[in-house]
C-alpha positions in Angstrom: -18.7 1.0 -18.1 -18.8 -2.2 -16.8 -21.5 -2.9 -13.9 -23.6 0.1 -15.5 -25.8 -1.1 -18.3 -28.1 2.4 -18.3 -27.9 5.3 -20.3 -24.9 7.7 -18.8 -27.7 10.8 -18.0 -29.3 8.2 -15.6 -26.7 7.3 -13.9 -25.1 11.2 -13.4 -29.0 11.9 -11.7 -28.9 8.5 -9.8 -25.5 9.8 -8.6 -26.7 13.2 -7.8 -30.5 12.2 -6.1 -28.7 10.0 -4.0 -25.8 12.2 -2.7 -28.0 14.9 -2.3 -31.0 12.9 -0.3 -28.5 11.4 1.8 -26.6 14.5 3.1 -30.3 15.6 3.6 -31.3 13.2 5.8 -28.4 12.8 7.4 -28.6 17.2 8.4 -32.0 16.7 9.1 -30.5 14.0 12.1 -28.0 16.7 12.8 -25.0 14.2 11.2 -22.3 14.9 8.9 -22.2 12.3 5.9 -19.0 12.3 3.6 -20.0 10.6 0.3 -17.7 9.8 -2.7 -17.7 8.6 -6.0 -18.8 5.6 -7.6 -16.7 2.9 -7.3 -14.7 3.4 -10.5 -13.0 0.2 -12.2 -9.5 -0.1 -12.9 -9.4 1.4 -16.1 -10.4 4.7 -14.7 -7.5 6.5 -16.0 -8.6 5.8 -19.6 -12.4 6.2 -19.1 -12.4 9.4 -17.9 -10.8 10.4 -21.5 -13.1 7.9 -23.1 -15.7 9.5 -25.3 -19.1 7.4 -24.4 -18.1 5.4 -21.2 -20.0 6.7 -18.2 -16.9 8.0 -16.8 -15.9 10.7 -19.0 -18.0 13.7 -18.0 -18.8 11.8 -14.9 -17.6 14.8 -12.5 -18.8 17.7 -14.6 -22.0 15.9 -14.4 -22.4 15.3 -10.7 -20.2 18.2 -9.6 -16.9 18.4 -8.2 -18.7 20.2 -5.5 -20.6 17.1 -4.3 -18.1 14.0 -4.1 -16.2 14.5 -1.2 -13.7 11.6 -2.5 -13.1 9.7 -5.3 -13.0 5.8 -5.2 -11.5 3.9 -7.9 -9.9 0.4 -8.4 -6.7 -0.9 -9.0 -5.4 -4.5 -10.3 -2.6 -5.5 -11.7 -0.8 -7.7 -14.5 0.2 -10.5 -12.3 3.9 -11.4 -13.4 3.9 -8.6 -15.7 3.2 -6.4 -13.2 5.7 -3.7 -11.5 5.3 -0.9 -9.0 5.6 1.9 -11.9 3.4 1.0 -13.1 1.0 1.3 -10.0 2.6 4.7 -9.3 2.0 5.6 -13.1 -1.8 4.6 -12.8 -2.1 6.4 -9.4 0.2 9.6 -10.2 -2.1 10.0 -13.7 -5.4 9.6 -12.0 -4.3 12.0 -9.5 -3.6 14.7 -12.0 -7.0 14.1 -14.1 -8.7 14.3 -11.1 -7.0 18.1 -10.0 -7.5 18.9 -13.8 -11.5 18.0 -13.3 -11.7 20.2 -9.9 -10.9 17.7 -7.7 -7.4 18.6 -6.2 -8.4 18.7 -2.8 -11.0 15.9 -2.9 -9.1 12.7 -1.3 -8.7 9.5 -3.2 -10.1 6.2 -1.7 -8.8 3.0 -3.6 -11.7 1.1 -2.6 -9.8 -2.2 -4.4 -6.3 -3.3 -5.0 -4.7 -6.5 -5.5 -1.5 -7.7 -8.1 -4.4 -9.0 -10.3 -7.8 -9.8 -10.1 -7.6 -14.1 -8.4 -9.5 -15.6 -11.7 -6.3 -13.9 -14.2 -3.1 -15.0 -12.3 -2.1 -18.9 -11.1 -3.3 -19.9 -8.0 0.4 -20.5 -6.9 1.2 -16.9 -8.1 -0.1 -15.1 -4.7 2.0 -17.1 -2.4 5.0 -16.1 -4.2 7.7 -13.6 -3.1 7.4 -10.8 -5.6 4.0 -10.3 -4.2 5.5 -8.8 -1.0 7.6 -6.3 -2.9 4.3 -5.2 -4.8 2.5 -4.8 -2.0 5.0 -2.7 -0.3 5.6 -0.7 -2.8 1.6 0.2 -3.3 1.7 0.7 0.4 4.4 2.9 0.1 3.2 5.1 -2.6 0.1 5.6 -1.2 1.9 7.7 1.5 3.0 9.8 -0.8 1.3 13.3 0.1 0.5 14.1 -3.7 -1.1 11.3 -4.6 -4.2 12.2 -1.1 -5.2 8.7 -0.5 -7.4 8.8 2.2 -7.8 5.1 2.1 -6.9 1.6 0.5 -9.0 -1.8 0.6 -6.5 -4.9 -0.2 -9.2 -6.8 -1.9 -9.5 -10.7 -1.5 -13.0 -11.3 -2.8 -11.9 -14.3 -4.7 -10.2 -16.9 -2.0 -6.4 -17.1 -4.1 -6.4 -13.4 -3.1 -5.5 -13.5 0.3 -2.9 -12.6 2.4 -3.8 -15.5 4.1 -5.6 -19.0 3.2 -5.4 -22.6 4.1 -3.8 -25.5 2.8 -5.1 -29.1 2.0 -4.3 -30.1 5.5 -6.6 -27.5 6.7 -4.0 -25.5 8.3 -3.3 -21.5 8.4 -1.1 -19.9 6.4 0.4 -16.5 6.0 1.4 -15.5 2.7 4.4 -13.1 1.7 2.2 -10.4 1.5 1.1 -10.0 4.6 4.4 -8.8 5.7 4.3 -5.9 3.4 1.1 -4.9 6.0 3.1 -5.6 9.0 5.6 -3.5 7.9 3.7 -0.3 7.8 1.8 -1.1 10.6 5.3 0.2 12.1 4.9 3.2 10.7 1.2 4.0 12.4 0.9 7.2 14.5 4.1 8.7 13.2 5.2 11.9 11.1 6.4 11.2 7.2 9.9 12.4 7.2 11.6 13.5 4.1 13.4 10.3 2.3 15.6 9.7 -0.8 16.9 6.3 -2.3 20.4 7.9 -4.1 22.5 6.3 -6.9 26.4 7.9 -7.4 24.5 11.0 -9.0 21.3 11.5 -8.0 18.5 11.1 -5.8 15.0 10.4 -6.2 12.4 11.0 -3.6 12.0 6.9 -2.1 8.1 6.5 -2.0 7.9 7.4 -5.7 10.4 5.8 -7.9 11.7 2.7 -9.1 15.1 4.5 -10.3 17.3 1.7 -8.2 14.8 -1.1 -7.8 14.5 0.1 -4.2 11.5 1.9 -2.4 10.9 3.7 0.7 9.6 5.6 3.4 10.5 7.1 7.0 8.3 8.5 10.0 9.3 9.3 13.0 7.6 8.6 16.2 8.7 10.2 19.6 12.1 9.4 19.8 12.7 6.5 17.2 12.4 6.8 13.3 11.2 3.6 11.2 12.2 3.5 8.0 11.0 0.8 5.4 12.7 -0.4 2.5 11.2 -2.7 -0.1 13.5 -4.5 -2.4 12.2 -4.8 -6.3 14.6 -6.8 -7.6 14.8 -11.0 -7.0 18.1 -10.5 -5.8 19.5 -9.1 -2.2 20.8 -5.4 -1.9 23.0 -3.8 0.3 22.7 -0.7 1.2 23.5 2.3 3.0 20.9 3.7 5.0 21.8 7.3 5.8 19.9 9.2 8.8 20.5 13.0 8.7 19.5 16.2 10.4 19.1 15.4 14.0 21.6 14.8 17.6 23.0 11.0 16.5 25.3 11.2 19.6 24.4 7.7 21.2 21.8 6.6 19.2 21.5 3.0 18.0 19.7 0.7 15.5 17.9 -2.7 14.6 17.2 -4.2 11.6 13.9 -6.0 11.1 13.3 -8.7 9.0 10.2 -11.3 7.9 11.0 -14.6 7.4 11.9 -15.7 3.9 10.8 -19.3 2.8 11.4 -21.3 -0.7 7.4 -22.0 -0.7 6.3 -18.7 0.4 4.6 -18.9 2.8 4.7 -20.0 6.4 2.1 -22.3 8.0 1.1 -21.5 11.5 -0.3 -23.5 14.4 -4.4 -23.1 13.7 -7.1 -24.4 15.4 -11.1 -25.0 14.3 -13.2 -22.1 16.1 -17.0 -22.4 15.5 -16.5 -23.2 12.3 -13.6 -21.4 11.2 -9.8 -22.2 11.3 -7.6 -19.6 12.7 -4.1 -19.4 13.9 -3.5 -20.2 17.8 -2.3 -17.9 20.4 0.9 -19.3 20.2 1.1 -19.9 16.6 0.8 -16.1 16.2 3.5 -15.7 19.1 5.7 -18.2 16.8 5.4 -16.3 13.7 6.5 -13.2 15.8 9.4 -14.9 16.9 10.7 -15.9 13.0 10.8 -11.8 12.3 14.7 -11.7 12.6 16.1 -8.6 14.3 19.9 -7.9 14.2 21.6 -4.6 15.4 24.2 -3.7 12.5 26.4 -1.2 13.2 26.0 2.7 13.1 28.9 4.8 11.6 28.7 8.7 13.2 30.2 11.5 11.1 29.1 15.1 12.1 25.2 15.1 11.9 24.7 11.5 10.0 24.9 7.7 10.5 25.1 5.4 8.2 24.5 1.8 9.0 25.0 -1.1 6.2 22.2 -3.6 5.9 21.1 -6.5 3.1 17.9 -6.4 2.0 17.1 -10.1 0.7 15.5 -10.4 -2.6 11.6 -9.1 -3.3 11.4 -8.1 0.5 10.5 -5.5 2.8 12.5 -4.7 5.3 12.6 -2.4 8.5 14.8 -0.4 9.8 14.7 0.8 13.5 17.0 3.9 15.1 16.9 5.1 18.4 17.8 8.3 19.5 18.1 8.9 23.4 16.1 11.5 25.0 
């Protein structure tokens, strides 16, 4: 309903001509071609209940049968935006898609951002907060419900990024990017179950904002990652409590980004045919700002607990160890 200016008819049998002669030509080669969706807006969750917009009837149409995912967009309210309400769009987009037939078709969010770069200030993606929504879209889209295949950060307008270049033609690295670096950490490993628990209760951690905390664990060999993300502007400590395996001897570090006052941090760069990009040992030099400290773990039976402080709108890492 907003790139497609056709009738709806003719755009379900453009859909359905191309997917089919595709997948034809590509048997006829003797390859295997997965093809999705179109690449649905951001106000997907609405149009598909929308009488008249191209998306409502969109699957019947075409046929659950045929997509083999289902892309759609995602931006946000700038400062008005908080990670409910990302999980609230991707939770209720996940559930009218299983209602439509496609509950074992994978999502791909094809592009997500806070906010589209033309509706938030310029200054507004080098701020802090942006790190805590990023993680905490990162971390939802682990969640094993939701199926998302994959996820596109998209930076087509400049102000985007989760990096740019200031007036003095220098590289910087915005408080975003660490949200990426972050689960990079978590790569190759198994999703292990985690909580983030009040007095009461606990909630599962890569799907609520009960206690402005988010998270996620995986394990990988002999060392489990868990990430944290802070939602609040102010620093938390917290317990983080490991459960359910041989602690005897194990030990743990806690990984930090660096913070700044302007958010970002500006790295050595230099001018490559045409193009400025950070030096070997500029990158080397951010590495070196990540601050690692080794708190203390506290063994009782089968759990540790180590204390940590997770500074305001920040993701954060934690690292522990268990000998072989």
């Amino acid at each position: 309903g907003m790139f497609w200016r056709g009738e709806n008819e003719a755009f379900y049998t453009l859909v359905r001509d191309t997917i089919d002669g595709v997948k034809a030509v590509a048997s006829n080669q003797g390859a295997s071609v997965r093809v999705g969706s179109a690449g649905f807006v951001h106000k997907i969750v609405e149009n598909l209940d929308l009488e008249g917009n191209v998306a409502q009837g969109f699957i019947e149409a075409v046929g659950a049968d045929r997509l083999d995912f289902f892309s759609a967009h995602y931006y946000g309210a700038c400062q008005d935006e908080k990670a409910e309400d990302g999980w609230n769009w991707l939770s209720s987009l996940r559930n009218k898609l299983n209602e439509r037939g496609l509950q074992d078709k994978p999502l791909h969010i094809t592009e997500w951002n806070v906010s589209i770069g033309s509706a938030c200030p310029n200054e507004y993606f080098s701020a802090q907060e942006v790190q805590a929504f990023t993680g905490s879209m990162l971390t939802m889209m682990q969640d094993h419900f939701l199926n998302v295949e994959a996820a596109h950060f998209y930076a087509g307008i400049p102000n985007m990024g989760l990096f740019t270049v200031d007036e003095d033609q220098r590289f910087v690295v915005r408080p975003s990017a660490w949200s990426f670096w972050a689960h990079s950490l978590l790569q190759g490993g198994t999703i292990l179950r985690a909580e983030v628990c009040g007095t009461d209760s606990c909630y599962p951690a890569g799907s609520t904002t009960n206690f402005n905390v988010m998270g996620t664990s995986v394990r990988k060999g002999n060392t489990v990652y868990a990430l944290l993300t802070n939602l609040t502007k102010n620093p938390k400590d917290l317990i983080v409590r490991f459960k359910g395996v041989d602690l005897t001897n194990a030990t743990v570090r806690f990984h930090r980004p660096p913070k700044f006052e302007d958010g970002a941090v500006v790295v050595d760069s230099e001018l490559v045919e045409g193009v400025i990009q950070p030096t070997l040992d500029g990158v080397e030099n951010l590495a070196a700002l990540i601050s690692i400290d080794e708190p203390a773990l506290q063994l009782d039976m089968q759990q540790a607990d180590s204390v940590v402080s997770v500074p305001g709108h920040t993701v954060a890492v934690v690292e522990l160890t268990i000998p072989e």
